[in-house]
N, C-alpha and C positions, 0 to 999 in steps of 0.2 A: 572472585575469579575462579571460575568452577568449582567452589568447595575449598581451594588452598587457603589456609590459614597467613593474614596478611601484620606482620608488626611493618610499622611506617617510623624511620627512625629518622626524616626531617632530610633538609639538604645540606653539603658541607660535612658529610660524616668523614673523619677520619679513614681511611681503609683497614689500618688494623683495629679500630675499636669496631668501626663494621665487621669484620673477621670472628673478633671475640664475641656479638651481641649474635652471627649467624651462628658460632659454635653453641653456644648458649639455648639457643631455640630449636637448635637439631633442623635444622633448614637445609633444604635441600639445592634452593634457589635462591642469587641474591639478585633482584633486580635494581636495572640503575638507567635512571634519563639523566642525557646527557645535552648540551647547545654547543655550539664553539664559542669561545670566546677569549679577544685577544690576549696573545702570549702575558702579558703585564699584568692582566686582572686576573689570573690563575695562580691559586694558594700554590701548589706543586701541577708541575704538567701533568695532564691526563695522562701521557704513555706510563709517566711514572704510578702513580695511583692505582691506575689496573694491575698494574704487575703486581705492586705493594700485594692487591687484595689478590688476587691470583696466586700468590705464593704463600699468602696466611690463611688460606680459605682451605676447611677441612675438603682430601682428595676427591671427598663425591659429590661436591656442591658446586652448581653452576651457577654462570656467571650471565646475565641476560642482558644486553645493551641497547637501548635504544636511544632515538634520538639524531643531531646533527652533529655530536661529537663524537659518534662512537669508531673504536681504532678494529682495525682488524687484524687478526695476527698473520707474522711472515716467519719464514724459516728463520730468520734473527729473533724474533719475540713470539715463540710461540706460547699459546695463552691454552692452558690445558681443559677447560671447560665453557668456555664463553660462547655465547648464541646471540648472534645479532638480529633486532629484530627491528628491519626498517622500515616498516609500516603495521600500522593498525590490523591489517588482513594477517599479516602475518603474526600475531600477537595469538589472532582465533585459534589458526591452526595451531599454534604449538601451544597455545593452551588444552585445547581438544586432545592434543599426540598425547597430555598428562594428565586429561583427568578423570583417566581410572586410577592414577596413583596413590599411594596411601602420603599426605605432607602432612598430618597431625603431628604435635609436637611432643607430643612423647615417644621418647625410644622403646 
């Protein structure tokens, strides 16, 4: 993905252990696919989980969502880093907008 250094930490992650594992890697970006799927087969609701990581996530780390679940934020939940990205085309560009950026994982 243009040069960005990628850990793939599986599906079902926790938000705060994802939180700790992007603190850990000096990451700048967490990316997350998302589906819907009915209210009963969800470990915790997605509004909740985004926030969870949204609030544990260091202040300069974005949050990138794609997908058929993903929530947008409203003046009630606003989500201080999150980039939705609902299609493929738009994935190009905002990869393109980042990569002149320096993501290696050392600080």
């Amino acid at each position: 993905l243009r040069g960005m250094p990628i850990l793939y930490l599986g599906s079902n992650f926790p938000a705060r252990e994802l939180a700790d594992a992007a603190r850990r890697a000096n990451a700048k970006i967490v990316v997350l696919g998302t589906t819907l799927l009915p209210e009963g087969e969800l470990k915790i609701p997605y509004e909740t989980y985004l926030a969870q990581l949204d609030a544990t996530l260091p202040d300069d780390c974005e949050i990138w969502v794609g997908g058929s679940g993903r929530l947008k934020p409203t003046p009630e939940r606003p989500l201080h880093l999150v980039r939705h990205i609902g299609t493929l085309d738009t994935l190009e560009v905002t990869l393109d907008h980042y990569a002149g950026e320096d993501y290696s994982s050392n600080p």
